[in-house]
N, C-alpha and C positions, 0 to 999 in steps of 0.2 A: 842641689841646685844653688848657683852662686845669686845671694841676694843684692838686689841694685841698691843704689846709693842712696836714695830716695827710704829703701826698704829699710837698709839701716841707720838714716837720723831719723827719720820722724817718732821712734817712741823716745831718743833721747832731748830732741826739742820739745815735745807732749810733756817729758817729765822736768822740763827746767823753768816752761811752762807755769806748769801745775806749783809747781816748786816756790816759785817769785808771786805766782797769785796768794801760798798761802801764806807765808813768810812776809811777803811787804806791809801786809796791815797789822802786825806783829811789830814791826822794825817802826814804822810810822806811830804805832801808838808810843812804845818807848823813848822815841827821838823827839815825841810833843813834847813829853811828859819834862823835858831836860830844857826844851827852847824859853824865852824870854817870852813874853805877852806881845810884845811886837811883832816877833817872827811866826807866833802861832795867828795872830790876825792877820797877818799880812796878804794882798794880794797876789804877788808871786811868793809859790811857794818854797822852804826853805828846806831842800833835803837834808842838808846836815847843821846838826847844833854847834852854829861855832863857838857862843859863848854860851856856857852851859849854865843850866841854876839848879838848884835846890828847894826853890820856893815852892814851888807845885806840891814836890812831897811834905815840906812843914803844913802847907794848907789843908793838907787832905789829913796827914794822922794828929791834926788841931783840932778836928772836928769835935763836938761834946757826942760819950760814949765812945768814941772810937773801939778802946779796947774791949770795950761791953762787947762790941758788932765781931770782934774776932775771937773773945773768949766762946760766943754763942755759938758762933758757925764751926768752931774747932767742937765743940760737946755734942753736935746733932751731927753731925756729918761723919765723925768718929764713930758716935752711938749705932747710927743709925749702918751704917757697913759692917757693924761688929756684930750684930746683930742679926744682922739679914747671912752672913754667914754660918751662921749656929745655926739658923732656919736650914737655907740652902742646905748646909753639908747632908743634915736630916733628911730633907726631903730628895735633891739629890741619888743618895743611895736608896733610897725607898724606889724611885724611879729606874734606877740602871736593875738593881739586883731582885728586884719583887717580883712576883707578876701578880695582880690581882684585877679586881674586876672596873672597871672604868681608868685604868693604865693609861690610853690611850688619848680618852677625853681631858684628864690633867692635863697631858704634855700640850694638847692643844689649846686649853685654857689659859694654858701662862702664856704661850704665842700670842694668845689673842688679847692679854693683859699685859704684852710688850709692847704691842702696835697702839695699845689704846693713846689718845693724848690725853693727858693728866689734865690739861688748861681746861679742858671743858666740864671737868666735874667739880671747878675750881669750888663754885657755888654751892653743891652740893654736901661736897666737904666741909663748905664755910659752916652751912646749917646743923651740920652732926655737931658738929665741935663747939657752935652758938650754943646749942643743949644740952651739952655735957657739960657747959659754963667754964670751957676751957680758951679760950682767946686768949693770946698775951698769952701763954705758953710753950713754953721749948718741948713740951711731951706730945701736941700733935705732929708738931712739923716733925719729933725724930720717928714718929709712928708710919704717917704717908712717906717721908723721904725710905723709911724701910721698905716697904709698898712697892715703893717706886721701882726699885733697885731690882727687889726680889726676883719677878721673874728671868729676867737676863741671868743674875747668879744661879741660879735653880737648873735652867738649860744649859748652861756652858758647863757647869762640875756635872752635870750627869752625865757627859760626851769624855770627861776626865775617868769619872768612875767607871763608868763603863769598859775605858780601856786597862784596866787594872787587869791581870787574868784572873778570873777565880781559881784558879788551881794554888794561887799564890793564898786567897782568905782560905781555902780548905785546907790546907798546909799547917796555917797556922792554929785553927781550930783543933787537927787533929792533934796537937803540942798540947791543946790543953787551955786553948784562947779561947774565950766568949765570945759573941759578933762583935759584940762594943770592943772590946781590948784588940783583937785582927782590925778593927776598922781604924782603929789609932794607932796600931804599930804599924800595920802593912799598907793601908790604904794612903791614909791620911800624909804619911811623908810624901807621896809620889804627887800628891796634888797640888805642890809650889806652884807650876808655870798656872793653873788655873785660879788659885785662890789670889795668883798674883795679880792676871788681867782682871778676875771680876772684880775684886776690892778696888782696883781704880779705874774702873768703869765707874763702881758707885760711889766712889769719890769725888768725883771729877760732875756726874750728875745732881749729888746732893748739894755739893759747892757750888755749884751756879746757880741753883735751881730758885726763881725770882717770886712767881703770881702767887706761888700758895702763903710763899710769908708775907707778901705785900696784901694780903686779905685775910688771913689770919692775927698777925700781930703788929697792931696799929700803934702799941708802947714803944717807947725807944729803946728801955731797957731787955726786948724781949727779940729786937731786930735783929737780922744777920748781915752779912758783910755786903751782900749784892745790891740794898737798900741804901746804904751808905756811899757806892758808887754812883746811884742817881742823886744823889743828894745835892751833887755842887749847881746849885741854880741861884742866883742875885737876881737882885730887879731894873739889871741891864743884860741879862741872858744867862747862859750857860757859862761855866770857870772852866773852859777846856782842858786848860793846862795841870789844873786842879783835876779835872777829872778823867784826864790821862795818867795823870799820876797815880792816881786812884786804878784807876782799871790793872796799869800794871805791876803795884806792890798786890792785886788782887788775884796778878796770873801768875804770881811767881812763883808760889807753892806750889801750883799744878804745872808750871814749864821746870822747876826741877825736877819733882817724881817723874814725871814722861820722858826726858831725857834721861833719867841716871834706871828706867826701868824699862826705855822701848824697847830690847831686846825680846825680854820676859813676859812681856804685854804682849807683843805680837805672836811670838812663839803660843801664848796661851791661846788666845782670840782663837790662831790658826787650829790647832790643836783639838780644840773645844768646838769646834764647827765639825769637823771631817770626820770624829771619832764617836761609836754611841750608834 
């Protein structure tokens, strides 16, 4: 059946749409970030930076600690994905290849510790870690950032492992492999596309991730980068310009990995849903 006109634009006007909604406030924060203090106040607005500065960015990586806020957030946010992967892989194949008794109730514990929102156990947490006389600490945030991550990687490699054939770890067992050695020859290399998308899933979530360190670590020396983008406030308002600039020397890590990995990302994601 020949489809009408109507049938074929509208999902590519939907998608350029979609497209420009997500893209323009991306493009806008960068073009602040570049504008004069005039044109960023100005009444009409100024889409393109005709005369471009630099100032915004000296203002923003001036700030005292700067490097502190970047050396912090690269150690947790690292740690904390390196980490929840070694769990992951563990439990992961425990789930695809085991069968044992509450099997089922896992799988749906971590669903249900995917859905949770973190913001609300914000206090909670504040109190364990008041007691444990850990505040102003880099070892809880890479503990809950690990937490955090966890079940999403847990679900998605087991949808990975699962698709492995077992005829391939019984193969190599009958060679003379342990589970452990089959699990790192045979398994373990086929799971790129998924260890690719979860690790920057939990990169991408421990990197932004704002309330739990803004109530846990009230030191400057113990702060992460997302702290430091609210920081540009004077006491004639906000430093826009200053803290566009901010925002996007703060997105650039994560808009190159996402570009030079959407491929890999998405193929996992897809992958890691459909299979399992």
């Amino acid at each position: 059946m020949k489809r009408t006109l109507f049938g074929r634009l509208w999902p590519n006007v939907t998608a350029v749409v979609l497209f420009v909604g997500c893209v323009f406030p991306v493009y806008w924060m960068i073009s602040t970030a570049f504008k004069p203090t005039g044109d960023i106040i100005s009444e009409d607005p100024v889409w393109f930076p005709t005369d471009a500065t630099f100032k915004h960015f000296r203002t923003a990586i001036s700030v005292d600690h700067f490097w502190t806020y970047v050396s912090n957030s690269l150690i947790v946010t690292v740690l904390a994905v390196v980490f929840s992967l070694i769990i992951a892989l563990a439990g992961s194949f425990a789930l695809a290849r085991m069968r044992f008794r509450g099997r089922r109730g896992f799988i749906v514990g971590f669903m249900l510790a995917q859905m949770a929102p973190w913001e609300v156990m914000v206090i909670a947490i504040y109190m364990i870690v008041r007691d444990a006389s850990m505040l102003n600490s880099l070892v809880p945030l890479t503990v809950f950032y690990m937490m955090m991550i966890l079940p999403f990687t847990i679900l998605t490699l087991r949808g990975f492992v699962a698709a492995v054939p077992r005829e391939l770890e019984e193969a190599a067992m009958v060679d003379g492999c342990t589970r452990v050695t089959a699990f790192r020859r045979v398994i373990l290399p086929l799971l790129g596309p998924g260890l690719m998308s979860t690790s920057m899933f939990g990169f991408i979530t421990a990197w932004n991730e704002f309330p739990l360190v803004l109530v846990l670590n009230k030191d400057a020396e113990s702060q992460t980068l997302p702290l430091w983008v609210s920081s540009f406030r004077t006491a004639f308002g906000d430093d826009w310009g200053a803290t566009m600039a901010a925002s996007t020397l703060f997105a650039i890590p994560i808009l190159i990995l996402f570009v030079y990995l959407q491929r890999k990302v998405v193929s996992g994601l897809t992958a890691g849903a459909v299979k399992g």
